[in-house]
Every structure is written in C-alpha cells, then in structure tokens.
BAKOLTI-483005 format. One record per residue (C-alpha): residue number from 1; residue in three letters; x, y, z. Coordinates in nm, 3 decimals. Layout:
REM BAKOLTI-483005
[NUM; "ALA"; [X; Y; Z]];
...
//
This chain:
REM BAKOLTI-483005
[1; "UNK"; [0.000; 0.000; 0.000]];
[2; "UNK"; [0.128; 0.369; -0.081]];
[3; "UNK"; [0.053; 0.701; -0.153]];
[4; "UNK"; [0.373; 0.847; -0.332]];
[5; "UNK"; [0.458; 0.901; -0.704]];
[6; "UNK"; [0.809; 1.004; -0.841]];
[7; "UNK"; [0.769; 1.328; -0.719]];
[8; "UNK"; [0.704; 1.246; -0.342]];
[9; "UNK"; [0.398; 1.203; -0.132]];
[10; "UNK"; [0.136; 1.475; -0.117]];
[11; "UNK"; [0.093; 1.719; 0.183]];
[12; "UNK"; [-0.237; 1.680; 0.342]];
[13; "UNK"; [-0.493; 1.834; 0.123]];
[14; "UNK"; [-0.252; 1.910; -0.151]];
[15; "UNK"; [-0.062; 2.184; -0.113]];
[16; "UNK"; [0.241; 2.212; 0.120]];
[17; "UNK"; [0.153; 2.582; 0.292]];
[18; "UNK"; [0.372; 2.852; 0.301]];
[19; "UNK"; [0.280; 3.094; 0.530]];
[20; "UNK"; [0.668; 3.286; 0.563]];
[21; "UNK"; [0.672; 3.682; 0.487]];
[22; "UNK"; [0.830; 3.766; 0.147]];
[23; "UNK"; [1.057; 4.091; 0.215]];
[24; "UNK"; [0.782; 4.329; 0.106]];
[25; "UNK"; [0.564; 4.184; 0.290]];
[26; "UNK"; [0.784; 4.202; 0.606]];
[27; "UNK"; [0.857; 4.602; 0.481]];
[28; "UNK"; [0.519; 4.657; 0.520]];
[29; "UNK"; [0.418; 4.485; 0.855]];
[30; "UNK"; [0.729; 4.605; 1.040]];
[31; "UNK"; [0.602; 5.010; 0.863]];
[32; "UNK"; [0.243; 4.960; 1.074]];
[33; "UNK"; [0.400; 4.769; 1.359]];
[34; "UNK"; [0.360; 5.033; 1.602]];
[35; "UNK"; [-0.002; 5.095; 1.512]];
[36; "UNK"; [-0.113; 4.749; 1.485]];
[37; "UNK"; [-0.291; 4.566; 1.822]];
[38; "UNK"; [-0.058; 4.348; 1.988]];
[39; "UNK"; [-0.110; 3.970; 2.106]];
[40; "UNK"; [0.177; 3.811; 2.293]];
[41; "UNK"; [0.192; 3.406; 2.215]];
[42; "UNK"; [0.262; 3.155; 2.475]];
[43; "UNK"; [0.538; 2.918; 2.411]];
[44; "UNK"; [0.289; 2.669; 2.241]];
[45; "UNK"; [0.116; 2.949; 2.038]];
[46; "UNK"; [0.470; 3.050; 1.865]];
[47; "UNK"; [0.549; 2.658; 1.820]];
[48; "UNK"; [0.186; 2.649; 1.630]];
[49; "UNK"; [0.245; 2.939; 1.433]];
[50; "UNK"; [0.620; 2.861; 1.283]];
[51; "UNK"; [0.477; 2.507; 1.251]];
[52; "UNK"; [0.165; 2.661; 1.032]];
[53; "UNK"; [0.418; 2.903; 0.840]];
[54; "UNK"; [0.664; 2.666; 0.739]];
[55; "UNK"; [0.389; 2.395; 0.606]];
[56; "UNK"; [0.406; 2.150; 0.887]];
[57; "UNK"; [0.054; 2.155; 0.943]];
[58; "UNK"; [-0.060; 2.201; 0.613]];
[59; "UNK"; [-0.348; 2.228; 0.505]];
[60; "UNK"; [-0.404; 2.536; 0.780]];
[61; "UNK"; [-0.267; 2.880; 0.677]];
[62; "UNK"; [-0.369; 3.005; 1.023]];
[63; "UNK"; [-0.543; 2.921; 1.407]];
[64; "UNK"; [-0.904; 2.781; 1.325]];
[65; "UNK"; [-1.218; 2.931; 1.321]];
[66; "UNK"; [-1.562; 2.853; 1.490]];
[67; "UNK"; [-1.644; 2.582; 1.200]];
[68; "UNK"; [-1.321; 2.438; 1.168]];
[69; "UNK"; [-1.248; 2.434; 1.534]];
[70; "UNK"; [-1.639; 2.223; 1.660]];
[71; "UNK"; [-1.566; 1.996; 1.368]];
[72; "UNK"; [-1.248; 1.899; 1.407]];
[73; "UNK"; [-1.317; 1.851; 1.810]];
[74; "UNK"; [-1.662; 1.655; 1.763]];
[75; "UNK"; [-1.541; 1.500; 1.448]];
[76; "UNK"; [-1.216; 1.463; 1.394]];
[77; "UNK"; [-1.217; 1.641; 1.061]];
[78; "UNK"; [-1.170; 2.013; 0.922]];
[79; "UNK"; [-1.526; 2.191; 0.804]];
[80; "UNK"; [-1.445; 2.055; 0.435]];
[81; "UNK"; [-1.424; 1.682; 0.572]];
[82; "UNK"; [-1.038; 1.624; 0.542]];
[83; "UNK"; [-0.926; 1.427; 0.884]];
[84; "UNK"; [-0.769; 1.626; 1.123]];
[85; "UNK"; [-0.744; 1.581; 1.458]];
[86; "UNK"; [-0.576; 1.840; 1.729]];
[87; "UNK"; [-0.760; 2.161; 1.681]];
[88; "UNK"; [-0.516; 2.446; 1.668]];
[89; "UNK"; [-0.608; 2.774; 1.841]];
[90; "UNK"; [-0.513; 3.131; 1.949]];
[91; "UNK"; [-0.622; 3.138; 2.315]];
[92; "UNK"; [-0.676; 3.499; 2.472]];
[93; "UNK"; [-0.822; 3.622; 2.740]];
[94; "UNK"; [-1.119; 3.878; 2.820]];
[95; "UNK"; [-0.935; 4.170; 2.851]];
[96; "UNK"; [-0.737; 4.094; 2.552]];
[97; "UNK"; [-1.005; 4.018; 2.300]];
[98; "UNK"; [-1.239; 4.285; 2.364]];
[99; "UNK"; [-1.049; 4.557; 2.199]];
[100; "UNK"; [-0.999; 4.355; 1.912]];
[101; "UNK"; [-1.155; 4.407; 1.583]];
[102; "UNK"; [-1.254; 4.152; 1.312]];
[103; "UNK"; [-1.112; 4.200; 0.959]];
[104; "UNK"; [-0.811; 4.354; 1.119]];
[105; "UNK"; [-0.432; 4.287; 1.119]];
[106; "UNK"; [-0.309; 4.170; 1.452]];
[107; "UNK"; [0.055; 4.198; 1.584]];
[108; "UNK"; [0.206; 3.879; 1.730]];
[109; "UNK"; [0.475; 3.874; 1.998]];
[110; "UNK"; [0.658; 3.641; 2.122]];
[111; "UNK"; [0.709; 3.551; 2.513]];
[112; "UNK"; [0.950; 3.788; 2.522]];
[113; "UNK"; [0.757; 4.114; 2.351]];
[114; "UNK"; [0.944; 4.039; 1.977]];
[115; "UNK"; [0.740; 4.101; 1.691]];
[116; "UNK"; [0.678; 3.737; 1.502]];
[117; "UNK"; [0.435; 3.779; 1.307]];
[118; "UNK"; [0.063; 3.937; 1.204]];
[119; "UNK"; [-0.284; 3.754; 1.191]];
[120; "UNK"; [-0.542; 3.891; 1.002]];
[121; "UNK"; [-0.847; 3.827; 1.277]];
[122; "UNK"; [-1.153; 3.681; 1.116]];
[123; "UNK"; [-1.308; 3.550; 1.408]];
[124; "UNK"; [-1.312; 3.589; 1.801]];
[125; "UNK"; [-1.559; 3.351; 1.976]];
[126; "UNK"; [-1.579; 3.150; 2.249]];
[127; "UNK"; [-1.564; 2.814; 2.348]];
[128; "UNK"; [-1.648; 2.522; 2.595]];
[129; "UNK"; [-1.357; 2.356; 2.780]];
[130; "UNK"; [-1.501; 2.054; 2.900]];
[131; "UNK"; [-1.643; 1.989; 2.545]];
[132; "UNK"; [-1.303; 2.009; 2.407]];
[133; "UNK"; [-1.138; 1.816; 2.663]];
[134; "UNK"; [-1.362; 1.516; 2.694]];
[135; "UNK"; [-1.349; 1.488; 2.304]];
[136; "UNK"; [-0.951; 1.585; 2.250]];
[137; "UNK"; [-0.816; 1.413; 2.534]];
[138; "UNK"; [-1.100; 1.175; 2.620]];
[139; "UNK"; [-1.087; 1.331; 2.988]];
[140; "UNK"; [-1.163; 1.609; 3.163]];
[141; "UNK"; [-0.936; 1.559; 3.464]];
[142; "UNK"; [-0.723; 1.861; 3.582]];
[143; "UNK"; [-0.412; 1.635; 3.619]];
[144; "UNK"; [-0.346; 1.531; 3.259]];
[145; "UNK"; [-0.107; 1.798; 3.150]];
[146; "UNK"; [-0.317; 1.883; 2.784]];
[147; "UNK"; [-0.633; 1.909; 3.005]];
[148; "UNK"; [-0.471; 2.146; 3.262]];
[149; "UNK"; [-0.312; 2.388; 2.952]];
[150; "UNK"; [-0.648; 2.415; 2.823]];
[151; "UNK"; [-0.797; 2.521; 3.174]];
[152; "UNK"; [-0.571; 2.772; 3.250]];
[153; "UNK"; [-0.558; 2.904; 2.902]];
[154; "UNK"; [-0.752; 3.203; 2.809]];
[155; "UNK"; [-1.176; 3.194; 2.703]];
[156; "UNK"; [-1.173; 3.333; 2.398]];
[157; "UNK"; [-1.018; 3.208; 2.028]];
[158; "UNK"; [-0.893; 3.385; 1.773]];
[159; "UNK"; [-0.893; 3.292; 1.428]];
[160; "UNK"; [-0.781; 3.368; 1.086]];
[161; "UNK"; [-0.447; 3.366; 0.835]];
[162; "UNK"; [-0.118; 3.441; 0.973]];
[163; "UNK"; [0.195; 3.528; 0.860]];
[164; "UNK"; [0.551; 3.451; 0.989]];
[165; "UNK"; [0.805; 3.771; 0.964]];
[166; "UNK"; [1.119; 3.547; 0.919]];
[167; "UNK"; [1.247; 3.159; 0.951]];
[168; "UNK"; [1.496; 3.200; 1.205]];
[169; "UNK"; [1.784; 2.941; 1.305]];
[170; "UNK"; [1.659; 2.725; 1.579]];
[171; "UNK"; [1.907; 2.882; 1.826]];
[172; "UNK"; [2.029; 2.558; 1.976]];
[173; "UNK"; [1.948; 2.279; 1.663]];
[174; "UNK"; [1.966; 2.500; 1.415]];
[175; "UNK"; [2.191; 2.217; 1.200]];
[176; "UNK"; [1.854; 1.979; 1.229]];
[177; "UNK"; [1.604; 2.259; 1.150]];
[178; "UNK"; [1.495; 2.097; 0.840]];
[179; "UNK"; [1.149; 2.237; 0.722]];
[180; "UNK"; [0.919; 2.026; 0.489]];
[181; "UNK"; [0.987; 2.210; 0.160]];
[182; "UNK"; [1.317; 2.104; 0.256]];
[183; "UNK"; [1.322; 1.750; 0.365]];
[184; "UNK"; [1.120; 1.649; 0.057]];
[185; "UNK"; [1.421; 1.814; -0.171]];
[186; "UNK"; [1.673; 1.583; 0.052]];
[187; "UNK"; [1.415; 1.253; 0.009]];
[188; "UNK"; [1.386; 1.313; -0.375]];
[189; "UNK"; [1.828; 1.382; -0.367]];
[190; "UNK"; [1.905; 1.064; -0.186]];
[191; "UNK"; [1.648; 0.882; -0.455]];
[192; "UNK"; [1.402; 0.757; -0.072]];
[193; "UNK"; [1.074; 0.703; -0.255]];
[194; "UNK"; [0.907; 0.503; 0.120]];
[195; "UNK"; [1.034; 0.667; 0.404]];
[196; "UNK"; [0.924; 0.575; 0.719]];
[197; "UNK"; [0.877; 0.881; 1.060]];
[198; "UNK"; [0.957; 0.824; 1.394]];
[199; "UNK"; [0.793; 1.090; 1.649]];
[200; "UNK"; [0.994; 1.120; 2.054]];
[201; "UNK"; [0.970; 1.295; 2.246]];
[202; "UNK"; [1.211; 1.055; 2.489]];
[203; "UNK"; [1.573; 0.960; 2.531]];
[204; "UNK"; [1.604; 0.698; 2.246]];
[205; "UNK"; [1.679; 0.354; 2.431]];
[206; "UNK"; [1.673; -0.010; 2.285]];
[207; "UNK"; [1.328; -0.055; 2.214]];
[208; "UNK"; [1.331; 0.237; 1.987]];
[209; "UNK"; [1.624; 0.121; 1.819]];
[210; "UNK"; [1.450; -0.210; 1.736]];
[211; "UNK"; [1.153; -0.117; 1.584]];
[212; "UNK"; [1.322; 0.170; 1.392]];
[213; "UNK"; [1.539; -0.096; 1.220]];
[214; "UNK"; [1.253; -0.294; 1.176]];
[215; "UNK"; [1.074; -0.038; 1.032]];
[216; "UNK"; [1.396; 0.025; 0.801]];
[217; "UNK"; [1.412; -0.301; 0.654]];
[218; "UNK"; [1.085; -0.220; 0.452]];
[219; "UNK"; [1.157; 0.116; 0.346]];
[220; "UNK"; [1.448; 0.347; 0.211]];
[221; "UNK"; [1.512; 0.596; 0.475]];
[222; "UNK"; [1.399; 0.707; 0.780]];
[223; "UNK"; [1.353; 1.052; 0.963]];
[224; "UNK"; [1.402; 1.046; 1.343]];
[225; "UNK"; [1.181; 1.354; 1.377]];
[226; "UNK"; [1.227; 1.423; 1.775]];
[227; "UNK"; [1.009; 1.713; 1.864]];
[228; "UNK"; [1.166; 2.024; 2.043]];
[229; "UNK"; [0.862; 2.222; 2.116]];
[230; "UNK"; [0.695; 2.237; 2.510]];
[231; "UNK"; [0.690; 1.915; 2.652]];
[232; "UNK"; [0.629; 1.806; 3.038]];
[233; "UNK"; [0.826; 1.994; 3.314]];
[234; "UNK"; [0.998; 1.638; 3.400]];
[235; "UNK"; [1.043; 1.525; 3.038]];
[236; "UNK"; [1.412; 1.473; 2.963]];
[237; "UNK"; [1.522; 1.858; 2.807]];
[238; "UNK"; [1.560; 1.818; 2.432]];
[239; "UNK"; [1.948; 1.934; 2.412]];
[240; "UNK"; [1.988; 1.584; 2.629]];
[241; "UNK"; [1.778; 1.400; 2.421]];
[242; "UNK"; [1.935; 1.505; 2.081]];
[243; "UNK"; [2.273; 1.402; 2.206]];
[244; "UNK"; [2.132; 1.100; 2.278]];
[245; "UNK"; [2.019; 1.054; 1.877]];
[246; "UNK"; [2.349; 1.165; 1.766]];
[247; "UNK"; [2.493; 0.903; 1.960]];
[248; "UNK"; [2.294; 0.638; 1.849]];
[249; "UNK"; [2.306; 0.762; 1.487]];
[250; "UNK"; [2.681; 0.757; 1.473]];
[251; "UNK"; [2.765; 0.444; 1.613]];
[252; "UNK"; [2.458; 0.184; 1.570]];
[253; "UNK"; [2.233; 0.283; 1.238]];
[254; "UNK"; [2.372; 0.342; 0.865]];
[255; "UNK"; [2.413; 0.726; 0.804]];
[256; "UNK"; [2.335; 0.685; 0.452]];
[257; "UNK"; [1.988; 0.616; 0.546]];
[258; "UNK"; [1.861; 0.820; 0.830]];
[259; "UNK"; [1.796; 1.213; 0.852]];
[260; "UNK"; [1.761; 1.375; 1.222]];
[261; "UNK"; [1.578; 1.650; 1.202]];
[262; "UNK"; [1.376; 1.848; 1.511]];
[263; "UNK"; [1.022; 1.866; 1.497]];
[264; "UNK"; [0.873; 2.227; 1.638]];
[265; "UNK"; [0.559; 2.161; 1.767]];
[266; "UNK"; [0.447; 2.135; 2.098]];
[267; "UNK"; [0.299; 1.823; 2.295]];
[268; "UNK"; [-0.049; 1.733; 2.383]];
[269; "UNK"; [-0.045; 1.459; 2.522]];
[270; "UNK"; [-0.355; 1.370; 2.368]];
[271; "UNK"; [-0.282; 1.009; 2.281]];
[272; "UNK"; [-0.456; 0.850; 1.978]];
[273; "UNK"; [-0.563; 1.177; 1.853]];
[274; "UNK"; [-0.200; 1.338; 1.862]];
[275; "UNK"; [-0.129; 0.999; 1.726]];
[276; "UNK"; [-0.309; 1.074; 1.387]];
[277; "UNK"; [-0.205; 1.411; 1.409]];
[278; "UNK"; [0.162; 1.343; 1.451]];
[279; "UNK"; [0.137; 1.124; 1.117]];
[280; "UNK"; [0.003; 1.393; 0.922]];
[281; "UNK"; [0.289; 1.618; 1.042]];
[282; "UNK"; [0.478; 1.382; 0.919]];
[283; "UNK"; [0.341; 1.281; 0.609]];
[284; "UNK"; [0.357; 1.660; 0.579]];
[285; "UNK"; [0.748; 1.645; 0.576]];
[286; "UNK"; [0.706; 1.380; 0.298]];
[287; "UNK"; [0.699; 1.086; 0.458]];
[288; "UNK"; [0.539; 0.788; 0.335]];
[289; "UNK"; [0.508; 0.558; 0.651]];
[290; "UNK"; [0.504; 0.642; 1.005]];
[291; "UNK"; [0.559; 0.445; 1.297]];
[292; "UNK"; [0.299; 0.392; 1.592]];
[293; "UNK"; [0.380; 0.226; 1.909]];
[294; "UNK"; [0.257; 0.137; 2.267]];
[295; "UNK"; [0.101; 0.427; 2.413]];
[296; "UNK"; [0.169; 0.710; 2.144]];
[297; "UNK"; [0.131; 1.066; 2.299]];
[298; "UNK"; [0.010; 0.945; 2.585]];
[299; "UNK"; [0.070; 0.982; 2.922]];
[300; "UNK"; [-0.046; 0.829; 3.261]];
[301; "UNK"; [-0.357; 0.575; 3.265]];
[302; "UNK"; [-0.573; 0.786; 3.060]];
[303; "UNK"; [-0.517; 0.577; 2.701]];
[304; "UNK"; [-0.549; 0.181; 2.637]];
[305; "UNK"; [-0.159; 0.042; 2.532]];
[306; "UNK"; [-0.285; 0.034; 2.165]];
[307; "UNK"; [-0.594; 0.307; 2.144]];
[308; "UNK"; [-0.338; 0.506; 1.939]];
[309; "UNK"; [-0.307; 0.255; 1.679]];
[310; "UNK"; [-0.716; 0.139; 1.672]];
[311; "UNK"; [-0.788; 0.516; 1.576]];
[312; "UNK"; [-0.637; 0.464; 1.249]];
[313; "UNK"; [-0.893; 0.203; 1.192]];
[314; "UNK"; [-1.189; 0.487; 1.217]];
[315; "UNK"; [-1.025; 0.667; 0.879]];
[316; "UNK"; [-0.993; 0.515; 0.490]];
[317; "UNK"; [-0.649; 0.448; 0.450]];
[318; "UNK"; [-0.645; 0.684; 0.149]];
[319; "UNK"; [-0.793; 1.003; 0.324]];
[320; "UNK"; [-0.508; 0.998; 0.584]];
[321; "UNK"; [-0.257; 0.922; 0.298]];
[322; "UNK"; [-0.004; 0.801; 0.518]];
[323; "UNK"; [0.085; 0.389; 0.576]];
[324; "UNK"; [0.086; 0.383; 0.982]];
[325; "UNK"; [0.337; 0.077; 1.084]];
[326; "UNK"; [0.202; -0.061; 1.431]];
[327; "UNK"; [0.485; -0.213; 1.676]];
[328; "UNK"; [0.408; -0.431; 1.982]];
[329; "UNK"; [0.579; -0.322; 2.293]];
[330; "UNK"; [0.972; -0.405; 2.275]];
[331; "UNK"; [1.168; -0.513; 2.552]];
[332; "UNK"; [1.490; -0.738; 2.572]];
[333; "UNK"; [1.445; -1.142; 2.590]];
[334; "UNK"; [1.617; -1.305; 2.825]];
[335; "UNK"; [1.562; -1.613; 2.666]];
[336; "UNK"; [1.668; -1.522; 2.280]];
[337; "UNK"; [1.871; -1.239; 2.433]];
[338; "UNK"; [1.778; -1.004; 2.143]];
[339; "UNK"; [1.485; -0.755; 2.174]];
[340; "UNK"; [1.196; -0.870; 2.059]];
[341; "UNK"; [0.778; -0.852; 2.112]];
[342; "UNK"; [0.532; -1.052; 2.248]];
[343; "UNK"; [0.538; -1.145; 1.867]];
[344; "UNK"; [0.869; -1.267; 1.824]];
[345; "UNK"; [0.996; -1.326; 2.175]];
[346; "UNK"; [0.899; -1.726; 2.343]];
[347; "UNK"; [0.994; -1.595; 2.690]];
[348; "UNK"; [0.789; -1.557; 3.002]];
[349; "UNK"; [0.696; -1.179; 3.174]];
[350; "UNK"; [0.971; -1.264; 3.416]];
[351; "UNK"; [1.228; -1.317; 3.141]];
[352; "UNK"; [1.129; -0.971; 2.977]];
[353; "UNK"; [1.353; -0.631; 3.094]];
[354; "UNK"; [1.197; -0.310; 2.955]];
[355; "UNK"; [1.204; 0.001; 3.174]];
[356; "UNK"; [0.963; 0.287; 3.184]];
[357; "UNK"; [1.100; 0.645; 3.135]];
[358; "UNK"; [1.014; 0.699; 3.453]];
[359; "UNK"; [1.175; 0.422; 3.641]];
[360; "UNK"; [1.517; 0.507; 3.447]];
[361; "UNK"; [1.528; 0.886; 3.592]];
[362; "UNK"; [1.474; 0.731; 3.905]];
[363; "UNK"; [1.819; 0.464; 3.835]];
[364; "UNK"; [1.999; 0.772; 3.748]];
[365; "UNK"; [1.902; 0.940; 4.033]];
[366; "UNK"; [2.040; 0.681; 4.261]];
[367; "UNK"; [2.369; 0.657; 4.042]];
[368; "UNK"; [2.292; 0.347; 3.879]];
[369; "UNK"; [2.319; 0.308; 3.519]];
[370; "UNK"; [2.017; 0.169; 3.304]];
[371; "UNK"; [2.114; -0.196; 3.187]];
[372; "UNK"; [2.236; -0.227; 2.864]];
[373; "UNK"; [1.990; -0.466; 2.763]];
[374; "UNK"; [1.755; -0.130; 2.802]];
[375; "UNK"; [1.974; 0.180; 2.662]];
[376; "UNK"; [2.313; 0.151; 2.501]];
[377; "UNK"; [2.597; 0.241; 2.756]];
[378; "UNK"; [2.738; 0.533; 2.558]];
[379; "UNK"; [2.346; 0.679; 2.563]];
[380; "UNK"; [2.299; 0.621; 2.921]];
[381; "UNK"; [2.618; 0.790; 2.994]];
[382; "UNK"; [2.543; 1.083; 2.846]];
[383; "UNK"; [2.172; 1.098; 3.058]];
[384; "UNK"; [2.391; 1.024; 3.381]];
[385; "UNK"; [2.602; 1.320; 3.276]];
[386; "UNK"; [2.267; 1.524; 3.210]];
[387; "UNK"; [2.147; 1.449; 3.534]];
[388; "UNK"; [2.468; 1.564; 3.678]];
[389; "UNK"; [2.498; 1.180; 3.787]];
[390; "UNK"; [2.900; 1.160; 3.845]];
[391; "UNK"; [2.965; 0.807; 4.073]];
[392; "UNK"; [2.733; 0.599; 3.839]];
[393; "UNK"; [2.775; 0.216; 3.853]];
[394; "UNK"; [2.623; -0.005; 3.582]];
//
C-alpha cells in the first residue's frame, strides 16, 4: 500500500503551505508595527504558528475558526471533511479580546515582547472547555497535562491567516532545523521514494532502536523527527535527548539512510488523537510511513496500550494518505537475548527487561546506570552526565 509518485507524497490536502513573509511583505508589517494591536503568544502558540508558516501543518494557513475548530473537536475532521485531529487555536483572554476588531491585522509577539508575526483576525468567539477536553483528550481531569493547559488558558479564540516575519535558526538545533519544503528536496536527492517517521519525544533507548530498524528493513530511509517544542516539566530537556540521537546515529544505524531533524511543535499529550495528528505532520514532511507504538502521545492511565493505533482504523487508508506501521511493545528477551515482542519473543513476563521512562530517571538518580539490555551504555552515559549523575555504577 502507498501514496507516493516520483515526485514524493502529497501534503495533506494538496498543497504544502507557506505561510513565511516575502521581504515586502515584512517592509510593510514592520512600517504599521507600532499601530497594529498586539497579542503576545505563549510558548505553544509561537510553536503552532512557525509550525503553520513553514507547512508543517498544512493544510491550515492560520489558528481555526468557529467551524473548523467544533468539527475537528466533535469530528475529527476540518469543516471541508479532510481528517484532522488536534484543533489548533489562538487562546486569549477577556481583557485581551475585547479591543480587538474583526477584519483587522493583529501583531504577534513572542514571550518575550518580539514582533513574530501578524494575523489577520476573522473570528473571536468563544468556546467550551469541558467539550473540548472530553473529546480531545477523552478526559476532563485537571491532572493530565493537555487538560490542565487548556484550563488555564484564556476563554476566547482567535482565528484567521497568519503570517511569519522570518524563519529563524533554531538557536540551539539549528543544523537539524529541516522544514518540509526542505526535507522532501533531501528525500527526492538521496532517490528515498518510502520513508518511514519516527515521532519522541524521549531519550532513544533499545526498544526504539528495534523497531526503527525494523521499520527500516521495509523502506528506504527514515527521519528520526524528535520534537523540540513544550513538553512536560519532567520530560528529559531536548538538548539531552538530541545528544542522545546523535549518539545512536553515529555508532549503531547506517548514516546513509537516516535524517535527524527536530520537529517544532508542541505536545499534547492527547494520545490516539495526537497519534493521527503526529502522522500527518509527518506525512507533511514527505513521509510515506510512520511508525505507531505502545502508548503514542500518551501519558499516565488515561489511554489503552494500543488506542493510538485502533484510531487509524476509524479513517480510509487513502484520506489519511499516510501507511501507519504498528509495533508491539519491545523489551529485551532473556531467553533469545535479542529484543523482541510478544510477537517474536517465546519468553515468560519474568524473562522480559523493559524500563519505563520513569523508572530510568529514578536509576539515574540513585547513580545506577540503566542496563544495557535497556539503553546503550554510551546513551545512558550521556543521561547520567545530564542528570549531573557523576559516581554511576552499571
């Protein structure tokens, strides 16, 4: 099964979006900058808007409206019916919105006061919470981190086009900052006509490393596509993290078929709907396959082992456009002493080791090493280091 032609895969809905200023364009918005309303984005806001500008989330060329927004949340699909399933918003508050006008330019800020970018505000309106978190995040409990962002976040949306001033150098992985027009150039150079996405938002460790390789014996390339936007206050920081992939790319995986690259977005945590939405990212970037595993996006208790790979049942194959690959949960087999899955693997629970990412901060914590049956030494090093772990034992 694929979706491709010579030229590549196409983005979702078409077109890949370019939403980036053209230097007259910038001229003219930095000229009425002073005069223009200003809105200053949150961390995840900014992460949404580059992402919309340089054609990651394609087909959006801004933050949804009213229609958009109630179908994609009760439906899982944009007002015209293509599948989509995150809804992406401007949240404001009160005092913010009312002074706003429809049909005019807004300024956007940054967190620090910078001037990003403009929307041109269609639509202000308000929304219900609950509604969205019960269908988004299939809970409405205060703990999951998505929920809690969209409780504290402002009542009122804002929608309509936007426009980035200027692609700027990711200041710390600004040698990965590959943007889609861009990675499908390097696919269609290297002659990749499947090529298979891997989403993280973790230290890689062994069971990554398995089914990526797995994943790579049925296609030409892969893109480790780690994402660098806001993640969880007690997620591993993504400068760690990226080491970590370097690592692993330089000693264990052929260079001639992989491409690291940082994904900008921000996390949900949403589960099997960030699931289908991080395949369309990727498909997006011109992948071809994508790779869906135990628990994808999720976090906690709030999402079955494999909900995130049943959603893809609930869409035609050829409206998503993308092949998901589903992978058991990996661990390392005592018995075959390889990794393997329930699948593969004759050996009891007992004779299983696989580690959550939780109970490896904890080893570190207490100076002891992750196995290697688990991480590769040279990868766990470097998270000991991280953690400022110096009188490690393995």
């Amino acid at each position: 099964m694929g979706y491709y032609s010579s030229d590549g895969i196409a983005p979702h809905g078409g077109k890949l979006i370019n939403r980036i200023a053209t230097p007259a364009e910038k001229r003219e918005f930095i000229e009425r900058a002073d005069e223009l309303p200003r809105v200053q984005l949150n961390e995840r806001s900014l992460s949404d808007l580059i992402a919309i500008a340089i054609g990651a989330l394609s087909p959006l060329t801004g933050f949804m409206d009213r229609a958009n927004y109630e179908s994609v949340v009760t439906e899982m699909r944009l007002a015209n019916g293509l599948p989509w399933s995150i809804p992406i918003t401007l949240p404001v508050s009160e005092e913010v919105a009312k002074p706003l006008t429809e049909g005019n330019w807004i300024r956007l800020d940054d967190p620090n006061g910078r001037f990003v970018g403009v929307l041109e505000l269609s639509q202000k309106y308000r929304y219900n919470k609950a509604h969205e978190a019960i269908n988004v995040y299939r809970t409405d409990d205060e703990k999951h981190p998505g929920v809690q962002v969209l409780y504290n976040q402002g009542p009122i949306y804002l929608a309509g086009q936007v426009w980035l001033l200027e692609r700027e150098p990711h200041p710390f992985f600004s040698a990965y900052q590959i943007d889609p027009a861009q990675s499908r150039l390097l696919f269609k150079e290297k002659g990749w006509k499947t090529i298979v996405g891997f989403q993280t938002r973790n230290p890689i460790h062994r069971a990554h490393e398995y089914i990526l390789k797995c994943a790579l014996e049925l296609v030409d390339g892969l893109f480790l596509h780690p994402l660098v936007g806001v993640t969880k206050d007690d997620d591993i920081p993504a400068d760690v993290r990226m080491r970590c992939y370097e690592i692993l790319l330089e000693k264990y995986f052929p260079k001639e078929r992989v491409i690291l690259a940082i994904n900008p977005c921000s996390m949900r945590y949403a589960g099997p709907r960030e699931a289908i939405f991080h395949a369309l990212i990727r498909k997006n970037y011109g992948c071809t396959h994508f790779i869906v595993g135990r628990d994808h996006a999720g976090v906690g208790n709030y999402y079955g082992t494999y909900d995130a790979q049943h959603i893809f049942d609930e869409f035609e194959p050829a409206e998503l456009g993308i092949v998901p690959m589903k992978f058991e949960h990996a661990f390392y087999c005592k018995v075959s002493q390889q990794m393997a899955t329930t699948k593969t693997s004759p050996s009891t629970p007992e004779q299983r080791i696989h580690l959550s990412g939780t109970k490896v901060r904890e080893m570190l914590r207490a100076g002891i090493l992750p196995p290697p049956e688990f991480s590769r030494p040279e990868v766990a090093a470097e998270l000991a280091r991280a953690m400022n772990v110096t009188n490690y034992e393995i």
